[in-house]
N, CA, C and O atoms as CSV, one atom per row, in Angstrom:
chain,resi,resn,atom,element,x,y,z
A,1,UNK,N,N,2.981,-0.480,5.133
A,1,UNK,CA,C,1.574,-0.805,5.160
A,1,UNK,C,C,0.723,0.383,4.708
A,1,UNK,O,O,-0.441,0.251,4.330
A,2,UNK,N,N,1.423,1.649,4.775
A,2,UNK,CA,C,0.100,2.405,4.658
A,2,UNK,C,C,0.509,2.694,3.048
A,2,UNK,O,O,-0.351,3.276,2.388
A,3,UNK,N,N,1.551,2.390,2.489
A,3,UNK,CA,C,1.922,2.716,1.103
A,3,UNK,C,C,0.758,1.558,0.550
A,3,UNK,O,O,0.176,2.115,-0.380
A,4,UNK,N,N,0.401,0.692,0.673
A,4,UNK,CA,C,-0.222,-0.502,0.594
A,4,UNK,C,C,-1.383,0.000,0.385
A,4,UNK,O,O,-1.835,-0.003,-0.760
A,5,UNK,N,N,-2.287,0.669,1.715
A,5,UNK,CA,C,-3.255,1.229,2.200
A,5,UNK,C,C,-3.946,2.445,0.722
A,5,UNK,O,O,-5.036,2.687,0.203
A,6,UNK,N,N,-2.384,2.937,0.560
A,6,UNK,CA,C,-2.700,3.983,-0.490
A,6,UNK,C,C,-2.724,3.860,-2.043
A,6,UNK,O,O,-3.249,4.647,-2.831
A,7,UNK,N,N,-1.992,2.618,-2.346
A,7,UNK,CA,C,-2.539,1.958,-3.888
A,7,UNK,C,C,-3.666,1.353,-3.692
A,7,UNK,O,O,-4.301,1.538,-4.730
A,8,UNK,N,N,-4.494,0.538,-2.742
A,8,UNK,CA,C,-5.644,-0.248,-2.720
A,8,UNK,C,C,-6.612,1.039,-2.634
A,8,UNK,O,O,-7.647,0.884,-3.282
A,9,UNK,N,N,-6.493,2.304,-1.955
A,9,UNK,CA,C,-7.207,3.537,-2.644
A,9,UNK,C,C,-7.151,3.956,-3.565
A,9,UNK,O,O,-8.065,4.763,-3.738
A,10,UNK,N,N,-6.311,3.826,-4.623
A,10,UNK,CA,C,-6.131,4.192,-5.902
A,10,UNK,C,C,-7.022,3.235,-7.063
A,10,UNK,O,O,-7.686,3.531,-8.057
A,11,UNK,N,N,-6.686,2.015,-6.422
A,11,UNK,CA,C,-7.202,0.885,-7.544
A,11,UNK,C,C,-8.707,0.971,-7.318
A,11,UNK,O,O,-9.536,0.939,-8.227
A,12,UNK,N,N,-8.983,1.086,-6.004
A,12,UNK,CA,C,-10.730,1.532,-5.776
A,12,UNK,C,C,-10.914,2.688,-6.867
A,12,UNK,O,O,-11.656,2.410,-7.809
A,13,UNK,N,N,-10.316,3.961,-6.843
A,13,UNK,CA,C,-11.069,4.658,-7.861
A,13,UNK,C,C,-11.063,4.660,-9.007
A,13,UNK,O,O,-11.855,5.264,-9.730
A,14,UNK,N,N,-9.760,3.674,-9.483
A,14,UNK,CA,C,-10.081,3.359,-10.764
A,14,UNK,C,C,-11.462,2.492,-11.028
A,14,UNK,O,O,-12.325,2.571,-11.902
A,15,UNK,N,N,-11.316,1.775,-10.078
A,15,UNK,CA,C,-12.422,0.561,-10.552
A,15,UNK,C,C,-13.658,0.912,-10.399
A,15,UNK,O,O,-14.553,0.453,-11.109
A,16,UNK,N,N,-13.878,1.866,-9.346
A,16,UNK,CA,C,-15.436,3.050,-9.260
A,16,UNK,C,C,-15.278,3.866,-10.761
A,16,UNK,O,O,-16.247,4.160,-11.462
A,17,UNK,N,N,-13.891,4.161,-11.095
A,17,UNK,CA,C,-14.364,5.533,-12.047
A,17,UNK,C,C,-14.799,4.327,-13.573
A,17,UNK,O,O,-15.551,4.830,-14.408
A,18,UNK,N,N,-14.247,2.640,-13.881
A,18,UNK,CA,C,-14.538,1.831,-14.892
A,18,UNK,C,C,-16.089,1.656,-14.300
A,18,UNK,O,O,-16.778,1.208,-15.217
A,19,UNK,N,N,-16.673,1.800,-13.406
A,19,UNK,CA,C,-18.311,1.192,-12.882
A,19,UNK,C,C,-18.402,1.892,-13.762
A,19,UNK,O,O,-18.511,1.546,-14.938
A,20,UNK,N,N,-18.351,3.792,-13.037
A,20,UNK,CA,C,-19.182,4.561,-13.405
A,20,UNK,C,C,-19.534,5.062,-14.777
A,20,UNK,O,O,-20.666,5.391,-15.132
A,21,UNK,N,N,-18.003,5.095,-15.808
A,21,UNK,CA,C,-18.119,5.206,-16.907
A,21,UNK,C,C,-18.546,4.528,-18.121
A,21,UNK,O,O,-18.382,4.801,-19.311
A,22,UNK,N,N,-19.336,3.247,-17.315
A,22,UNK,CA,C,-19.943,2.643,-18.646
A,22,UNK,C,C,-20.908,1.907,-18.355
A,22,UNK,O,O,-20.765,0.984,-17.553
A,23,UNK,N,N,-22.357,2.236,-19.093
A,23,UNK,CA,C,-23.092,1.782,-19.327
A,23,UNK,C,C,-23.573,0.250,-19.558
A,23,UNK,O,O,-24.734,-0.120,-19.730
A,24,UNK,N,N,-22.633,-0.394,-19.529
A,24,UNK,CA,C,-22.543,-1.820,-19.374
A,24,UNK,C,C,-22.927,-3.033,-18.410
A,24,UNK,O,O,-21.918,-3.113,-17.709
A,25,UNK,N,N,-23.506,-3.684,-18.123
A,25,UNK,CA,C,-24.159,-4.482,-16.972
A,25,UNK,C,C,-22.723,-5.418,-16.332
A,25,UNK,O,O,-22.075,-5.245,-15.300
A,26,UNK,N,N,-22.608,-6.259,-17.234
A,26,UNK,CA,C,-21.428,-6.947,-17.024
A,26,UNK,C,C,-19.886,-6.400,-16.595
A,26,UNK,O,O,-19.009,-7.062,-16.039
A,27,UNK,N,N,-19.829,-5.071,-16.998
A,27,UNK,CA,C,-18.158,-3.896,-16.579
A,27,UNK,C,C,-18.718,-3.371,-15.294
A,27,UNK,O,O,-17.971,-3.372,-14.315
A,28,UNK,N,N,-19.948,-2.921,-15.177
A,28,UNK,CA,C,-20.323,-2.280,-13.474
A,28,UNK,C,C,-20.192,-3.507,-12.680
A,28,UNK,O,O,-19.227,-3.326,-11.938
A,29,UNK,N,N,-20.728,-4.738,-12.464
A,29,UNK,CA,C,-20.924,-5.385,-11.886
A,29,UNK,C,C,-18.880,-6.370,-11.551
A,29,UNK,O,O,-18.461,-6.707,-10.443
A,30,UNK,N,N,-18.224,-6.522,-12.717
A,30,UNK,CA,C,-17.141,-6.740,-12.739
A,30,UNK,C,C,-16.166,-5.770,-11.971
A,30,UNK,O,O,-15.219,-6.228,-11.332
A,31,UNK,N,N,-16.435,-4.344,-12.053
A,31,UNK,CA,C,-15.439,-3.584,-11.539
A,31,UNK,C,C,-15.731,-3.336,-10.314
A,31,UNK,O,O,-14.875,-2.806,-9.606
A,32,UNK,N,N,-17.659,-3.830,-9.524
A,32,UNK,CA,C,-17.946,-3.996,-8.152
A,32,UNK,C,C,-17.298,-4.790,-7.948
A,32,UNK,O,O,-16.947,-4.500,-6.804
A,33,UNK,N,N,-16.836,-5.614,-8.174
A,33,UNK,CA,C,-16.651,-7.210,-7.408
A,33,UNK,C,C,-14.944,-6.651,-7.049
A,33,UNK,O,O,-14.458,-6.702,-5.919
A,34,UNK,N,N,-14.167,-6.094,-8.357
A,34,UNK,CA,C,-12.768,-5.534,-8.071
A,34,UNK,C,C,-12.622,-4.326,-6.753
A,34,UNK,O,O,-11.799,-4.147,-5.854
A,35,UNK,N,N,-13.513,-3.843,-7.059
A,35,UNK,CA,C,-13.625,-2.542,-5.404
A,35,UNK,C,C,-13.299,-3.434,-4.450
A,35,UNK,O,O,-12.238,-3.473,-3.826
A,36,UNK,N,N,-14.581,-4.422,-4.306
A,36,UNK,CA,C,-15.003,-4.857,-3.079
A,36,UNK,C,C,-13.557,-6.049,-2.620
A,36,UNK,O,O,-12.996,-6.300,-1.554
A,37,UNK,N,N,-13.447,-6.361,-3.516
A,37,UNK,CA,C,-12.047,-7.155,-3.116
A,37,UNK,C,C,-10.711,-5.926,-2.649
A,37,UNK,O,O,-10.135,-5.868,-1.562
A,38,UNK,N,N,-10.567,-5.339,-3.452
A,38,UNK,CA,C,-9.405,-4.388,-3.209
A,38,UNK,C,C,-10.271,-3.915,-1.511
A,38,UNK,O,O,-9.631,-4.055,-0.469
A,39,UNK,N,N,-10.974,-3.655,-1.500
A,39,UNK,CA,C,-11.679,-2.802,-0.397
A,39,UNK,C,C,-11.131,-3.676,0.962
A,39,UNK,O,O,-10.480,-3.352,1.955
A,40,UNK,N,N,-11.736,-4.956,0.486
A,40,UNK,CA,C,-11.373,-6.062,1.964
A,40,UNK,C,C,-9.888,-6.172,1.837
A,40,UNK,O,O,-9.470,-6.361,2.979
A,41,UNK,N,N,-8.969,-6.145,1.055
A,41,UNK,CA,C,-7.531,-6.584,1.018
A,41,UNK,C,C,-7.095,-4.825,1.793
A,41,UNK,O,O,-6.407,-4.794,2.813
A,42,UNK,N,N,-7.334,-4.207,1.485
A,42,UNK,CA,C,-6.950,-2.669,2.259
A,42,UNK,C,C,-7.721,-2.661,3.608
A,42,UNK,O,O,-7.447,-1.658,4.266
A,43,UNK,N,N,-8.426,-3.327,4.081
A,43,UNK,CA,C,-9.188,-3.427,5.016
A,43,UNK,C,C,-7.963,-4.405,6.100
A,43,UNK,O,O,-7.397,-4.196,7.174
A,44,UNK,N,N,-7.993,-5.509,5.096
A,44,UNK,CA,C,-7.184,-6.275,6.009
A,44,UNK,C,C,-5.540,-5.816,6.274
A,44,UNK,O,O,-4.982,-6.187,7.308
A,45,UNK,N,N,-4.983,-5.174,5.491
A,45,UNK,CA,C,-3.976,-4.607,6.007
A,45,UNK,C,C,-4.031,-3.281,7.073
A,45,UNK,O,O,-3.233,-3.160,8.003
A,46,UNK,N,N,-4.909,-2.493,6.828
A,46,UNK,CA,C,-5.325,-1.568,7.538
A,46,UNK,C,C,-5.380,-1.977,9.250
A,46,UNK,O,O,-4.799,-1.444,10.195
A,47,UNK,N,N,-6.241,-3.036,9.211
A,47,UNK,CA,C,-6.419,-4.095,10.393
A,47,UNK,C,C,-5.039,-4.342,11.198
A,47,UNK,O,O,-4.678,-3.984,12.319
A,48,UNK,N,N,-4.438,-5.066,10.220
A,48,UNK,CA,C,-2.843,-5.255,10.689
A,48,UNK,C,C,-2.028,-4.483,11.355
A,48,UNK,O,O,-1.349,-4.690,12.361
A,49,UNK,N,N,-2.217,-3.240,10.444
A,49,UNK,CA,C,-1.151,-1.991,11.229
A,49,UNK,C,C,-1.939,-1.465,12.317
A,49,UNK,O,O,-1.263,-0.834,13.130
A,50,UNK,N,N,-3.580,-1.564,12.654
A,50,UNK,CA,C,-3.684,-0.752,13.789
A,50,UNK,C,C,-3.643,-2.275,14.595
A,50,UNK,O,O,-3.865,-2.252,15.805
A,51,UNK,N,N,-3.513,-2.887,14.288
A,51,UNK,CA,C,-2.705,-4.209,15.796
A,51,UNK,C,C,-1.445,-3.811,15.921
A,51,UNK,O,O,-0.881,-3.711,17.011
A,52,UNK,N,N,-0.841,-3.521,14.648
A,52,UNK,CA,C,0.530,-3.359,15.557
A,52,UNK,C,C,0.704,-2.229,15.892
A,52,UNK,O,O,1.620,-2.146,16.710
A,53,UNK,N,N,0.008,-0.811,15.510
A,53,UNK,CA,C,-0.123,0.292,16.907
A,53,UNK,C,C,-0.999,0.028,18.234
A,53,UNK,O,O,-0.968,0.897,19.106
A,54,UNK,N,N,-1.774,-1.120,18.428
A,54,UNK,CA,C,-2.159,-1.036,19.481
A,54,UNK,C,C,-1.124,-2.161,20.339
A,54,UNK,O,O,-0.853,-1.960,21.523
A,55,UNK,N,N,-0.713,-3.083,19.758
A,55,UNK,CA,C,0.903,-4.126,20.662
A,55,UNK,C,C,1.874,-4.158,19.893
A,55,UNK,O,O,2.354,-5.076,19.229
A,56,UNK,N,N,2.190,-2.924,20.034
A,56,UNK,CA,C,3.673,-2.358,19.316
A,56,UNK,C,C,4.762,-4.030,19.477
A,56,UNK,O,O,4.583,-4.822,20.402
A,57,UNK,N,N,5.340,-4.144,18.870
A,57,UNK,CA,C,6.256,-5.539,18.612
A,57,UNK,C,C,7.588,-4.697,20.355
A,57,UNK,O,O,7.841,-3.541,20.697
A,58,UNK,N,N,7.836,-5.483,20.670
A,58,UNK,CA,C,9.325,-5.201,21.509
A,58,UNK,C,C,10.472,-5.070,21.041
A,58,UNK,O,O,11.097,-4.442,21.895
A,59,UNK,N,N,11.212,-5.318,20.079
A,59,UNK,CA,C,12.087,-4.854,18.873
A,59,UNK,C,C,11.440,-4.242,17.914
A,59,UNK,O,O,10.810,-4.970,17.147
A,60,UNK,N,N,11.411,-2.854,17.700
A,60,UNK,CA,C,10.700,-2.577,16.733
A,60,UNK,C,C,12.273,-1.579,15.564
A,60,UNK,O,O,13.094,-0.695,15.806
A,61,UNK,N,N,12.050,-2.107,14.818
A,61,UNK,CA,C,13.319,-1.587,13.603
A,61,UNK,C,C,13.080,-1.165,12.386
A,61,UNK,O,O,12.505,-1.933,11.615
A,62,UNK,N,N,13.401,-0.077,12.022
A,62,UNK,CA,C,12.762,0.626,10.718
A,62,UNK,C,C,13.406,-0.684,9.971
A,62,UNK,O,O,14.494,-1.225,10.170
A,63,UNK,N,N,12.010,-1.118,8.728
A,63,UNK,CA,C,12.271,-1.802,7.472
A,63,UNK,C,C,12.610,-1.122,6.431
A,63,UNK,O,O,12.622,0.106,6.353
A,64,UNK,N,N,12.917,-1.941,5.541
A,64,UNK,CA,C,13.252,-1.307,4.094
A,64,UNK,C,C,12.645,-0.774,3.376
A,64,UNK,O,O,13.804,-0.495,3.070
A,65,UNK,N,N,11.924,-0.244,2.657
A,65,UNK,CA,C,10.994,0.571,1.746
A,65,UNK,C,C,10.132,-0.146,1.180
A,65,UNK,O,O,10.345,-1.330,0.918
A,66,UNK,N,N,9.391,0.266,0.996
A,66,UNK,CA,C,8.485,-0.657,-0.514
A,66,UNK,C,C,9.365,-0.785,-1.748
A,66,UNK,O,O,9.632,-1.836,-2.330
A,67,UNK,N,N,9.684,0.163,-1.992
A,67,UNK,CA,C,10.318,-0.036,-3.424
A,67,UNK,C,C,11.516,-0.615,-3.554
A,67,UNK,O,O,11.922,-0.857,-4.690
A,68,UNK,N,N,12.427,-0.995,-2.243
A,68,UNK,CA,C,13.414,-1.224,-2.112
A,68,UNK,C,C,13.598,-2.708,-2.200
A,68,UNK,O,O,14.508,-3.298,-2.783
A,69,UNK,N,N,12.374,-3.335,-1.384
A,69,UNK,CA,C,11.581,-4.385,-1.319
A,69,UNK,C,C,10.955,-5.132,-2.769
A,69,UNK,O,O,10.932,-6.359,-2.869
A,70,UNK,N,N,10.618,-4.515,-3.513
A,70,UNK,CA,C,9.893,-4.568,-4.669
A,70,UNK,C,C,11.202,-5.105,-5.283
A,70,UNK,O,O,11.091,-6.306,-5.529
A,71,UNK,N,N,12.059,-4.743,-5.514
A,71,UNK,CA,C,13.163,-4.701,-6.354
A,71,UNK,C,C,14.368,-5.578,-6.017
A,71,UNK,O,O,15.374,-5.509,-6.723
A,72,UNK,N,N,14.287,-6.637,-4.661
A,72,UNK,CA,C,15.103,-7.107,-4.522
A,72,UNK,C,C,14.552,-9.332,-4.373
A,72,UNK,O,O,15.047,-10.427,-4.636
A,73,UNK,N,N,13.044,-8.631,-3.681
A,73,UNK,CA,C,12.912,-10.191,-3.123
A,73,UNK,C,C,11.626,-10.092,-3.821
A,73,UNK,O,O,10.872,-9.125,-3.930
A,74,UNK,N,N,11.464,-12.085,-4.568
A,74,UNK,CA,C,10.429,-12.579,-5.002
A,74,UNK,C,C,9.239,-11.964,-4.520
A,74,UNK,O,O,9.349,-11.055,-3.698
A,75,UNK,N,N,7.932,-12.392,-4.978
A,75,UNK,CA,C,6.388,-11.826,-4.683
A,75,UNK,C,C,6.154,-12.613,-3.578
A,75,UNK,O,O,5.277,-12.245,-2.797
A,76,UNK,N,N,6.733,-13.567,-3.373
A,76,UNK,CA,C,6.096,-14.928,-2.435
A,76,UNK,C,C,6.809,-14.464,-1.369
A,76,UNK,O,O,6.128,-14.788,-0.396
A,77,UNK,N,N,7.996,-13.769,-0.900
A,77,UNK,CA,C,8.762,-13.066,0.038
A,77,UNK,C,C,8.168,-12.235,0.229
A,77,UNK,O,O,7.539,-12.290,1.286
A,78,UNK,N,N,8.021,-11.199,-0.485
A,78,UNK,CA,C,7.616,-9.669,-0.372
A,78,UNK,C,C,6.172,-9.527,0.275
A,78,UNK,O,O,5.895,-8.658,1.102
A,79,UNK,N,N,5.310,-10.454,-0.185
A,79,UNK,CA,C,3.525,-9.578,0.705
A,79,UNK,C,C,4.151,-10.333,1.925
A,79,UNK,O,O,4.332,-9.397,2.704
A,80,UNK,N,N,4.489,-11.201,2.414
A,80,UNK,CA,C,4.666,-11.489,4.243
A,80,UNK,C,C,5.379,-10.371,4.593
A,80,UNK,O,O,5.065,-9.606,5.505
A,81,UNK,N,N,6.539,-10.246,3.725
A,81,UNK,CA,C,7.552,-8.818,4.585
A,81,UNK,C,C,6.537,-7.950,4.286
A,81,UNK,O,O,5.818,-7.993,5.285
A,82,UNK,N,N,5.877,-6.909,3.215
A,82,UNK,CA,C,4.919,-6.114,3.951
A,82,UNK,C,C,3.766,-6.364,4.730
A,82,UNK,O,O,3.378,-5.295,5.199
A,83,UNK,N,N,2.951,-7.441,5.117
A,83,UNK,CA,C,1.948,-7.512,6.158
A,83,UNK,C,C,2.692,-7.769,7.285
A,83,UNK,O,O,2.056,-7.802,8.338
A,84,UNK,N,N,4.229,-8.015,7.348
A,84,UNK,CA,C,4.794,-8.239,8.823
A,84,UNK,C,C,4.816,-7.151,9.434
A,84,UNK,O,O,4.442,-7.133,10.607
A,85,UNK,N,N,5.385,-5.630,8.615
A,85,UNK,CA,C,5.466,-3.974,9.452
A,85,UNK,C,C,6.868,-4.287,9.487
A,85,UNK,O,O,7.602,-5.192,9.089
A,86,UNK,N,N,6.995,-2.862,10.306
A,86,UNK,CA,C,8.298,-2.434,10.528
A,86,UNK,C,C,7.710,-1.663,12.114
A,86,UNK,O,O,6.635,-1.581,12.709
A,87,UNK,N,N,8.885,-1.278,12.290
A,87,UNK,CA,C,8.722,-0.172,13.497
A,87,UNK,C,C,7.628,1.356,13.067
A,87,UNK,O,O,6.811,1.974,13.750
A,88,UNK,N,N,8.015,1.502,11.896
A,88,UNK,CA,C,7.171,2.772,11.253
A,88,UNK,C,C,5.714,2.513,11.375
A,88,UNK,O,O,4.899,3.415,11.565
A,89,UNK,N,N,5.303,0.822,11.222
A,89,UNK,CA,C,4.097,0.801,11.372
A,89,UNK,C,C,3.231,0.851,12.977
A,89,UNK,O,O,2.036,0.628,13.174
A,90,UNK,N,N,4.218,1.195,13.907
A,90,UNK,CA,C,3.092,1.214,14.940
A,90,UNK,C,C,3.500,2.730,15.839
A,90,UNK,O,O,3.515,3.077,17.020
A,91,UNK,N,N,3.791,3.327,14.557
A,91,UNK,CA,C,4.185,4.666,14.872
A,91,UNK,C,C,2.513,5.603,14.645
A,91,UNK,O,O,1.839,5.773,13.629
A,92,UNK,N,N,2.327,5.989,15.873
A,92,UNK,CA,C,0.584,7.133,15.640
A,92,UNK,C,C,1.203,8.466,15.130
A,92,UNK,O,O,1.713,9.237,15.944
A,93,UNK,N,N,1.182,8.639,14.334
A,93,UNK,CA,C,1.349,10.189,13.723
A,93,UNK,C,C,0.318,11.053,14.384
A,93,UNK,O,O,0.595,12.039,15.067
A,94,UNK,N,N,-1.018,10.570,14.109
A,94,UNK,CA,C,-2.215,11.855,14.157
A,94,UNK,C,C,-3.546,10.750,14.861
A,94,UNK,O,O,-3.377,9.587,15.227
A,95,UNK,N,N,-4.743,11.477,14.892
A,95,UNK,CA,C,-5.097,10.929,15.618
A,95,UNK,C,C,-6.743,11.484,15.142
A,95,UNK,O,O,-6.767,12.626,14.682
A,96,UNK,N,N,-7.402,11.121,15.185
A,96,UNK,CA,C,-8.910,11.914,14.716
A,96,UNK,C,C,-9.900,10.981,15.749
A,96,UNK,O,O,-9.712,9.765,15.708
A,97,UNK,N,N,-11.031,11.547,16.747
A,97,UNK,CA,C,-11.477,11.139,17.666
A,97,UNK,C,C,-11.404,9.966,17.959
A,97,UNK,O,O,-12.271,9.195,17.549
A,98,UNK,N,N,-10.528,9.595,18.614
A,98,UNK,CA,C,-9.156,8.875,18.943
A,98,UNK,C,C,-9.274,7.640,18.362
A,98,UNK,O,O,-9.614,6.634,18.985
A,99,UNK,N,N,-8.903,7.684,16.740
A,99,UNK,CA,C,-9.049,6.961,16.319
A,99,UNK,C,C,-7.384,6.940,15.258
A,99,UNK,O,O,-7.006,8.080,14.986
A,100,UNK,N,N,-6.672,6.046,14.827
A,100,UNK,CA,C,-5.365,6.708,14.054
A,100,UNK,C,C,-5.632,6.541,12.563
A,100,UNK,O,O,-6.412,5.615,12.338
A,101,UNK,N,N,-5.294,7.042,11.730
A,101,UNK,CA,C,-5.510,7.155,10.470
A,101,UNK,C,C,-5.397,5.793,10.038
A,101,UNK,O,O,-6.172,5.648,9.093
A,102,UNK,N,N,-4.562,4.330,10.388
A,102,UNK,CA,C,-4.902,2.957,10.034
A,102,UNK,C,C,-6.027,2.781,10.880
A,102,UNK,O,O,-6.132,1.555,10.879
A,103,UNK,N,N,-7.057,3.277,11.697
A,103,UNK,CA,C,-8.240,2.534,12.084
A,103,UNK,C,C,-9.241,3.243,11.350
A,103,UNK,O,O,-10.294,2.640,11.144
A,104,UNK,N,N,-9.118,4.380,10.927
A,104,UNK,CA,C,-9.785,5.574,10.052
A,104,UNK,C,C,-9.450,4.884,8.497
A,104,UNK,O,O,-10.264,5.297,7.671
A,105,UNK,N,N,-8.824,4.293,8.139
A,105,UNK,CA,C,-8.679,3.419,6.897
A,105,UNK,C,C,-9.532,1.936,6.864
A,105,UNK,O,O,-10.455,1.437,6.221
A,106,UNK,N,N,-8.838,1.655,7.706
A,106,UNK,CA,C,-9.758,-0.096,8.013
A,106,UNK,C,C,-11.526,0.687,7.873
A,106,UNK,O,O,-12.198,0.230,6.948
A,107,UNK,N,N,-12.146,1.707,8.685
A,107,UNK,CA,C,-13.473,2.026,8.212
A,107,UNK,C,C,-13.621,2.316,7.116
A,107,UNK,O,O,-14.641,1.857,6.601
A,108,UNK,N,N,-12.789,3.118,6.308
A,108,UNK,CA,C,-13.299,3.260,4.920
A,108,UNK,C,C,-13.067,2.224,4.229
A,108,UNK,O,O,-13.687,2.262,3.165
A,109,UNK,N,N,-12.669,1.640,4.315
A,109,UNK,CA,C,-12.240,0.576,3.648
A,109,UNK,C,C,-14.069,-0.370,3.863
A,109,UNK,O,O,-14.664,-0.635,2.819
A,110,UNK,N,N,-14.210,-0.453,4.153
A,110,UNK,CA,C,-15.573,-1.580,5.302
A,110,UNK,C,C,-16.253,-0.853,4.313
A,110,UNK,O,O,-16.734,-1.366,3.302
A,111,UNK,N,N,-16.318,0.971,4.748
A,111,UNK,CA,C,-17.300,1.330,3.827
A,111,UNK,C,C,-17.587,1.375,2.419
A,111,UNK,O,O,-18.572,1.105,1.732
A,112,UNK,N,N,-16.636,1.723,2.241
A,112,UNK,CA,C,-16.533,1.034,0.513
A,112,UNK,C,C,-17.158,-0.190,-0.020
A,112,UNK,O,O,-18.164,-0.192,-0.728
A,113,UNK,N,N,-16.552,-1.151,0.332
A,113,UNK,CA,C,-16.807,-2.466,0.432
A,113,UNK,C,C,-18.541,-2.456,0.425
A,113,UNK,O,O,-19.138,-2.866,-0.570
A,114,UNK,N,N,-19.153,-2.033,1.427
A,114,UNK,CA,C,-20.459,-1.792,1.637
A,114,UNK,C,C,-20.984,-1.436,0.596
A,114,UNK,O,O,-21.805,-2.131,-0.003
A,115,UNK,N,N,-20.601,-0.321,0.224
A,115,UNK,CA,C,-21.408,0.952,-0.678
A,115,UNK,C,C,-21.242,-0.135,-2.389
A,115,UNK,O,O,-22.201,-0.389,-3.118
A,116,UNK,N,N,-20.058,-0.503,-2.596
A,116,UNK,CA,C,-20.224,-1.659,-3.356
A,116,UNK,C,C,-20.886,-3.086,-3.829
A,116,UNK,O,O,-21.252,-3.610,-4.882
A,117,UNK,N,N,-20.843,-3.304,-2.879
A,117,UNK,CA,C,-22.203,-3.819,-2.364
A,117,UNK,C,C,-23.656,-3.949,-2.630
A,117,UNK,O,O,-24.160,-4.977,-3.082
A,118,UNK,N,N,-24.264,-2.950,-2.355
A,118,UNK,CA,C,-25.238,-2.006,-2.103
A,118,UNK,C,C,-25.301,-1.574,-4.121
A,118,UNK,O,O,-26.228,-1.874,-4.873
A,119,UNK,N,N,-24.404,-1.056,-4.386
A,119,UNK,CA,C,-24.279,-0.684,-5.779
A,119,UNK,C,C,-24.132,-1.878,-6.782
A,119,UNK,O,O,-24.295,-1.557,-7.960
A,120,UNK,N,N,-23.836,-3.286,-6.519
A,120,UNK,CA,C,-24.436,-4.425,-7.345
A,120,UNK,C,C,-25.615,-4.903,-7.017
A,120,UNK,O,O,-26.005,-5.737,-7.834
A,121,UNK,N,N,-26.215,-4.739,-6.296
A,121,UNK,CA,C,-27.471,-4.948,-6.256
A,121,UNK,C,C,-28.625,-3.637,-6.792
A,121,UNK,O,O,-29.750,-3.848,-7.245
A,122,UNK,N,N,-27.991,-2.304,-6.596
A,122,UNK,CA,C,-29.070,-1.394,-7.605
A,122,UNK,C,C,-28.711,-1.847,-8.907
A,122,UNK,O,O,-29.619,-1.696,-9.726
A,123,UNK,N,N,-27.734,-2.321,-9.319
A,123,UNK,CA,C,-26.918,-2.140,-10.974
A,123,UNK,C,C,-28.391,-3.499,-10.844
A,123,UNK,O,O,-29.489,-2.945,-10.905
A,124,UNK,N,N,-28.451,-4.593,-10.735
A,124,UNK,CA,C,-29.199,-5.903,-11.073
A,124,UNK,C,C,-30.254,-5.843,-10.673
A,124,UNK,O,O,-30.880,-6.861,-10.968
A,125,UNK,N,N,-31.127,-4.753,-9.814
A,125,UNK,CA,C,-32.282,-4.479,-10.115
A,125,UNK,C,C,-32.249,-3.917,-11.465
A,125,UNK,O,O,-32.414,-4.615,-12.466
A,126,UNK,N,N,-31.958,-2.190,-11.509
A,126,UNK,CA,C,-31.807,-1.622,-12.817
A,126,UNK,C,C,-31.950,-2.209,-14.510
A,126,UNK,O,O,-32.595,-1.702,-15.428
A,127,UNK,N,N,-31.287,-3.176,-14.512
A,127,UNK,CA,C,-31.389,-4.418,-15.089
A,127,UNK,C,C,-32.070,-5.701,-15.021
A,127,UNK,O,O,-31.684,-6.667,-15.679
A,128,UNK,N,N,-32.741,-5.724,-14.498
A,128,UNK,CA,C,-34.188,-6.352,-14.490
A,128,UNK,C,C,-35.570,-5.918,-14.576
A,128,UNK,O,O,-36.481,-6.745,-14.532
């Protein structure tokens, strides 16, 4: 989940760095709408894993990898096996005012989403 967590941050800055680099009404407003989706889909997994650090499963068993995963079972298999977790996912590594880095994700994630938001509606004033 948090490998998940960390391409849906990646695809956000691509799709902020396609807003920002062009002057275009229709590519800013297109690559908002891609943030804001990637934003809520990292949001909602984010969500997931801090449920399952807060009611850890009662069998909990390291899963297979992402990539391991990627490479063996269909697409229609594979997103349930990663939004299901593993044991790794309700593991707290760290902790920032007591919050764990999947509940510290699920907010940025929100915020993004927001700030995207917020940034199709200056882009369509601007343009009017």
């Amino acid at each position: 989940m948090c490998i998940v967590q960390r391409y849906a941050i990646i695809l956000i800055a691509v799709w902020a760095i396609i807003a920002s680099a062009t002057g275009i009404r229709g590519i800013q407003i297109s690559a908002s709408w891609l943030v804001i989706i990637t934003a809520l889909g990292g949001a909602f997994v984010a969500a997931r894993q801090s449920w399952l650090q807060w009611y850890p499963p009662e069998i909990a068993s390291c899963g297979r990898d992402i990539y391991g995963m990627i490479e063996t079972f269909p697409l229609q298999n594979l997103v349930p096996m990663i939004l299901k977790g593993s044991g790794d996912c309700t593991k707290v590594d760290w902790t920032f005012l007591g919050g764990s880095i999947a509940n510290w994700s699920f907010a940025c994630f929100c915020s993004l989403a927001l700030i995207a938001i917020l940034s199709m509606f200056k882009i369509r004033k601007l343009h009017h």
